[in-house]
C-alpha positions as CSV (number, residue, x, y, z in Angstrom):
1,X,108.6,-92.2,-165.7
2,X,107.1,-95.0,-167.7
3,X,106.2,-95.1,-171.3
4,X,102.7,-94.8,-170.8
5,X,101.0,-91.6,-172.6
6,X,100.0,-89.2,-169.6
7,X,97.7,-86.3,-169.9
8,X,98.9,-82.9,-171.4
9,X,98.9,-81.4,-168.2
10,X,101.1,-84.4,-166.6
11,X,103.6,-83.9,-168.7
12,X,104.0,-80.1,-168.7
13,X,104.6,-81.0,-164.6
14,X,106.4,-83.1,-165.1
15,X,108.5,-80.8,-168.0
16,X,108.5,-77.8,-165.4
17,X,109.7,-80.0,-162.7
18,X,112.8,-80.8,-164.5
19,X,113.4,-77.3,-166.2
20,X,113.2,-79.5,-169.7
21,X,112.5,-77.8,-172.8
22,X,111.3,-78.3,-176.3
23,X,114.3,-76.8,-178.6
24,X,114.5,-77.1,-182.7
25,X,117.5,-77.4,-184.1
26,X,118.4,-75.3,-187.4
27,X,117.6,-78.2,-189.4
28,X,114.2,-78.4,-187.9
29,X,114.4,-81.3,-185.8
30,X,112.8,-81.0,-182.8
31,X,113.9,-82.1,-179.3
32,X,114.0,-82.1,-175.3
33,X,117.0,-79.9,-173.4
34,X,117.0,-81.9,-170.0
35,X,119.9,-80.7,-167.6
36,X,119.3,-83.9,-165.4
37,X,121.3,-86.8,-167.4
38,X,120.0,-90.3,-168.2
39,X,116.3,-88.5,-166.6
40,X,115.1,-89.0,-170.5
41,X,116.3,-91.6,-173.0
42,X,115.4,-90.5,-176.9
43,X,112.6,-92.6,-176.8
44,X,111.0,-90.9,-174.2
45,X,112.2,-87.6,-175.7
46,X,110.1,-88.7,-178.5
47,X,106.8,-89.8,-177.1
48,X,106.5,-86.6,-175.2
49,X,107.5,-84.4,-178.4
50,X,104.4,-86.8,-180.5
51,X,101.8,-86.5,-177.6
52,X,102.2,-82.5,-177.1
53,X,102.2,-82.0,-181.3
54,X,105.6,-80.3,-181.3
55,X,106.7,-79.9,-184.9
56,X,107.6,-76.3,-185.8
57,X,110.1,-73.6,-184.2
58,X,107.5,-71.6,-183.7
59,X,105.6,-74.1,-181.5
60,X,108.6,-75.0,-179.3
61,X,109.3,-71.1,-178.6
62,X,105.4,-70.8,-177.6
63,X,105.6,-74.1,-175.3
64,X,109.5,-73.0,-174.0
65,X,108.0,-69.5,-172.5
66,X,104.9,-71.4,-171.1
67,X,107.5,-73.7,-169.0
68,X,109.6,-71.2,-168.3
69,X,106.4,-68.7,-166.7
70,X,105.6,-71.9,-164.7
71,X,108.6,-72.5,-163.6
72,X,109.0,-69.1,-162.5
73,X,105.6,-69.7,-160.8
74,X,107.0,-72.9,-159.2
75,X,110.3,-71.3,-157.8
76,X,107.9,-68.4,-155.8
77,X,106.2,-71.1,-154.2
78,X,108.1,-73.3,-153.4
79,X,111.5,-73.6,-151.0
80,X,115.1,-73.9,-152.9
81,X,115.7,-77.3,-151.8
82,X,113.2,-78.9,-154.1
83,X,114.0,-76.4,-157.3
84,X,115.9,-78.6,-160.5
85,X,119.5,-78.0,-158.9
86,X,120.9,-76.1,-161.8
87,X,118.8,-73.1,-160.3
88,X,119.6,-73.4,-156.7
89,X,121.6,-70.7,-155.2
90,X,124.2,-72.8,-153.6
91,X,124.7,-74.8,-156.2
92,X,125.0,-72.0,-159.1
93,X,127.9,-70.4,-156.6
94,X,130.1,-73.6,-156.5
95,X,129.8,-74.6,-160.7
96,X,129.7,-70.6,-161.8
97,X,131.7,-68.9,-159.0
98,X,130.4,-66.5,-156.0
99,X,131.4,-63.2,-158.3
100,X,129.3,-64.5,-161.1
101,X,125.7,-64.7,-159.1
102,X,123.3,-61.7,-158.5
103,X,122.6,-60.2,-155.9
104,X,119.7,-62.0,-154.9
105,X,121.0,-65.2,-155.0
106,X,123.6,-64.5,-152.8
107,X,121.9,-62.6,-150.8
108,X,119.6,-66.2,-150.3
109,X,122.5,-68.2,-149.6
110,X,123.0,-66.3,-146.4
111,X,119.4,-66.3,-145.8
112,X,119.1,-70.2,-146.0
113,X,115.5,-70.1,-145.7
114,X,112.3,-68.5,-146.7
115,X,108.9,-68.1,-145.3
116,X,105.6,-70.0,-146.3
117,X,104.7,-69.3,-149.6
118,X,108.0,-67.6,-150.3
119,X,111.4,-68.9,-151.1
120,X,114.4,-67.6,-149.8
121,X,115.5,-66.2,-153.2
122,X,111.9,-64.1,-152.9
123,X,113.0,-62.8,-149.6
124,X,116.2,-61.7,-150.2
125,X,114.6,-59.3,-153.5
126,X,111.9,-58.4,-150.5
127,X,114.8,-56.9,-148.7
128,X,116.9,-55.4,-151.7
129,X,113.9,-53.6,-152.4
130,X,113.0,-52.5,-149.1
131,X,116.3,-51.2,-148.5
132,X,117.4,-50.3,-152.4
133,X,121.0,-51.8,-152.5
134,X,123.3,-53.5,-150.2
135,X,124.8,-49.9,-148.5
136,X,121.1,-49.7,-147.9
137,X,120.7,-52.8,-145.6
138,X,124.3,-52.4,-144.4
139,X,123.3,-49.0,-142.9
140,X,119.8,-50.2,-142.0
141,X,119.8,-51.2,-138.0
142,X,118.7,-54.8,-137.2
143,X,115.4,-53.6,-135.6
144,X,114.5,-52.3,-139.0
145,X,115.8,-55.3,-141.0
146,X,113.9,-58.0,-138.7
147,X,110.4,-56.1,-139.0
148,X,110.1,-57.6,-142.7
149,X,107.7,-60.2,-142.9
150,X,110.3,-63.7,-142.8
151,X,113.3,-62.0,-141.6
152,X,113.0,-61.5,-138.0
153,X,115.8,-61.2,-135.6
154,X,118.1,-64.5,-136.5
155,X,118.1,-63.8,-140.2
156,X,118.8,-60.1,-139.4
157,X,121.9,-61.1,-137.4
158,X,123.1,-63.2,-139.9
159,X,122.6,-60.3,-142.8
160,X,124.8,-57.8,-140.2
161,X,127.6,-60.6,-139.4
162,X,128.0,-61.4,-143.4
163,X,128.3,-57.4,-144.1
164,X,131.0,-57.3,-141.3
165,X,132.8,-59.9,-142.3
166,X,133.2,-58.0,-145.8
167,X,134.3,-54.6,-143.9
168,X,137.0,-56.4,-141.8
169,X,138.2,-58.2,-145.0
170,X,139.2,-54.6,-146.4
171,X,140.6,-53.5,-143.0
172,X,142.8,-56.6,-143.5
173,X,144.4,-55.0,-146.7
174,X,144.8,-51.2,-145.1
175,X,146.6,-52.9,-142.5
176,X,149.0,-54.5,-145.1
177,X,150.2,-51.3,-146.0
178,X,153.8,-50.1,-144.8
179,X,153.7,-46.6,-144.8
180,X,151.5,-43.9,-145.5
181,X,153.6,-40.9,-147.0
182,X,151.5,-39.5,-149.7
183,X,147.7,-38.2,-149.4
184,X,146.8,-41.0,-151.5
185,X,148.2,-43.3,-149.9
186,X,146.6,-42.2,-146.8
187,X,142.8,-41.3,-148.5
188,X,143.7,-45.4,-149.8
189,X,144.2,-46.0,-146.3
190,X,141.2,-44.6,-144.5
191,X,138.6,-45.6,-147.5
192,X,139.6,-49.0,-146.6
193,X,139.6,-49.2,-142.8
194,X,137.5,-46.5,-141.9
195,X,134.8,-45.5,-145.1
196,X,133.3,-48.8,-144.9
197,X,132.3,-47.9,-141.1
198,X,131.8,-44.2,-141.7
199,X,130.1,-43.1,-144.7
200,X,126.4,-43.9,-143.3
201,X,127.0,-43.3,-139.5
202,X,124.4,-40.4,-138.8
203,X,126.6,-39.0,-135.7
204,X,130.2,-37.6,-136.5
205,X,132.8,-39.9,-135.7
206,X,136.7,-38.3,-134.9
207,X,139.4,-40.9,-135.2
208,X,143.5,-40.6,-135.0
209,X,145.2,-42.9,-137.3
210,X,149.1,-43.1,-134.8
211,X,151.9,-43.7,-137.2
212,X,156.0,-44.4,-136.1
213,X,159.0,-42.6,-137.6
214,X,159.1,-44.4,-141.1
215,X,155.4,-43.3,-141.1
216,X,153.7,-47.2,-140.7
217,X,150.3,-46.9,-139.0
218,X,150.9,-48.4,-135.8
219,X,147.1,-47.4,-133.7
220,X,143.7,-46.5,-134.7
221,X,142.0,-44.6,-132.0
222,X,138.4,-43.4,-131.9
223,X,138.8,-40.2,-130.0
224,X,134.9,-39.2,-129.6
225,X,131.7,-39.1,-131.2
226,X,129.2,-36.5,-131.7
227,X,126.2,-35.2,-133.5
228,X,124.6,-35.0,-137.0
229,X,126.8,-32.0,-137.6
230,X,129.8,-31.7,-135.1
231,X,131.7,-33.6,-132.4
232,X,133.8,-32.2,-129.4
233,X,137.0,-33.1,-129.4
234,X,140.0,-32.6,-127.1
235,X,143.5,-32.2,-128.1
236,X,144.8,-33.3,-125.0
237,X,143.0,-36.9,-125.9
238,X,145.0,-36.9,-129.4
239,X,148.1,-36.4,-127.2
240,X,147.7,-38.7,-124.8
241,X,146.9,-41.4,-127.7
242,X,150.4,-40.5,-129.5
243,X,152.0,-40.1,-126.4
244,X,151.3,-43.8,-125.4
245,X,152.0,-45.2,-128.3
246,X,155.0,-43.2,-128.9
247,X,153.9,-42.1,-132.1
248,X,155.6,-39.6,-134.4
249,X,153.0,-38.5,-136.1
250,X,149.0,-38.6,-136.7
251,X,146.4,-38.3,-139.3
252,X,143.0,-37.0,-138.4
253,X,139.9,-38.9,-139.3
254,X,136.1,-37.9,-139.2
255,X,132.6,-38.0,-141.0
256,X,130.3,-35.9,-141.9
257,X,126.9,-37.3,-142.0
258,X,125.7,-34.7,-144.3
259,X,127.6,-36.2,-146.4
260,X,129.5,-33.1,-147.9
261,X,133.3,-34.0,-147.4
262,X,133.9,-30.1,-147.7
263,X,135.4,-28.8,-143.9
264,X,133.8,-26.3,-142.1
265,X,135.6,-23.4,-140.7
266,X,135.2,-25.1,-136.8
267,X,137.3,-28.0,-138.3
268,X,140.1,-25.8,-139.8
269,X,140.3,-24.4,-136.7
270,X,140.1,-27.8,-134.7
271,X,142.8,-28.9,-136.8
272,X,145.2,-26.1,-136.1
273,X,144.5,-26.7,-132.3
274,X,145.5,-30.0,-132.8
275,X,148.5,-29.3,-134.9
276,X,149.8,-26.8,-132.2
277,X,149.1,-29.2,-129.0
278,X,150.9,-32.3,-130.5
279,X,153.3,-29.5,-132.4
280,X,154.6,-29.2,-128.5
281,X,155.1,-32.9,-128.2
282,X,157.0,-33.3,-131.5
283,X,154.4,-34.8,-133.2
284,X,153.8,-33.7,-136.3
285,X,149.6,-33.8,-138.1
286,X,150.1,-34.8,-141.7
287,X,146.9,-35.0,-142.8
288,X,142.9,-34.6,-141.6
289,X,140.8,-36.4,-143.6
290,X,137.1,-35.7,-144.2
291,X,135.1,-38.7,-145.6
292,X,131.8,-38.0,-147.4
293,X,128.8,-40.0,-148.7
294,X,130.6,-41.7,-152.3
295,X,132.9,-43.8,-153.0
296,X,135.3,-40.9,-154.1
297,X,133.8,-38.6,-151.2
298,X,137.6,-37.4,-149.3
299,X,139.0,-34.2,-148.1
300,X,142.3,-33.8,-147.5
301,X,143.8,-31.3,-145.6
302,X,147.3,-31.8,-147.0
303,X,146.4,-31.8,-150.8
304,X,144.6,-28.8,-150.3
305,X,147.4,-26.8,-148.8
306,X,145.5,-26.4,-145.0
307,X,148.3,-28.9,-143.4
């Protein structure tokens, strides 16, 4: 940029452009915060402060909120790759860290794009708000996901692929765990392999966790799946699972979509079925556990005596 004085309007483009701001120091000196170095020598700095009249505190603030509301303006119109590159999504993760970004942001990185008139950044708060949280979209199908305006089918893939890669990262750590002889380590067990999967399924899901003699889970097996309220399940099936896997013992595993982790009196009695049927095969049921809607959302049939 040249030393020439441009119009007002020039130079608020070319401030907005460049996320620089008018600042005044606490001994009343005013001056330009630019985050691009060697972009404005003091001179410069100095011509631009003379030809928009900046003298006071009060006149920087006003000016400072003017930029900013423009470049908030400029960022919803325009795609990432041409925002000042302290702002860009990609770049904020590697100086400030992936846990330190919002949602949004990260959410934009997986995106890559945006649509015409909306950056990718815009989109991703499109679909936070569509959905209202990240369990939201997670649980949301693909064909729902894709029908927002920008999405479509290839972004929606990629959304599904980033939230499994997430899930299998805390199957990972449940199967890092060498044996399961308390409830809680067991509930620690299942809210890691299985609640991820579980909590938002709208059918029941019935699952046998297989462990050996020193109690180290050695087989998940998904035994059937059912309805909103109930699934049919066959003890002979549980059996057969520990009986190939020459298990010792099992834990139960299923949903309820209601969302209530409470048992009904069919799964009391589906559990002493099951006790009785492996019972005759020597293997012994330590636990069922129920898994609800929350975070904290378990029933266990072993802490609460029914086991």
């Amino acid at each position: 940029m040249s030393d020439e004085i441009l119009p007002e309007k020039e130079l608020l483009d070319f401030m907005v452009a460049n996320a620089i701001y008018p600042m005044c120091s606490k001994k009343g000196k005013v001056y330009l915060r630019c985050p691009k170095k060697g972009l404005l020598t003091e001179e410069r700095s100095n011509d631009i402060i003379r030809q928009l009249n900046i003298n006071t505190a009060d006149e920087c603030e006003e000016l400072r909120g003017k930029i900013k509301r423009m470049v908030a303006e400029r960022k919803s119109t325009r795609p990432i790759k041409e925002w000042v590159k302290e702002e860009r999504p990609r770049e904020m993760l590697v100086q400030l860290g992936a846990e330190n970004l919002p949602l949004a942001k990260l959410l934009a990185i997986i995106l890559r794009t945006g649509k015409d008139g909306m950056s990718a950044e815009e989109l991703a708060r499109t679909l936070l708000n569509r959905f209202g949280s990240l369990r939201g979209i997670d649980s949301a199908p693909i064909s729902e996901i894709s029908k927002i305006d920008g999405i479509g089918l290839a972004k929606a893939v990629q959304i599904k692929a980033a939230f499994e890669l997430g899930k299998r990262l805390f199957k990972e750590k449940a199967e890092t765990k060498k044996k399961l002889n308390k409830p809680d380590d067991v509930i620690g067990y299942v809210s890691e392999f299985y609640a991820p999967y579980l909590r938002d399924k709208q059918k029941e899901v019935f699952s046998v966790i297989l462990l050996d003699i020193k109690n180290k889970p050695i087989g998940n097996v998904e035994i059937s799946k059912g309805s909103v309220n109930a699934t049919v399940v066959d003890p002979k099936e549980i059996v057969k699972a520990a009986s190939l896997k020459s298990a010792s013992s099992v834990i139960l595993v299923h949903n309820h979509p209601s969302g209530e982790s409470t048992p009904s009196s069919e799964d009391i009695e589906l559990t002493s079925r099951i006790a009785y049927a492996c019972d005759l095969l020597g293997v012994n049921v330590l636990d069922h556990i129920i898994i609800g809607k929350n975070a904290d959302d378990f029933y266990s049939f072993a802490t609460e005596g029914l086991i």
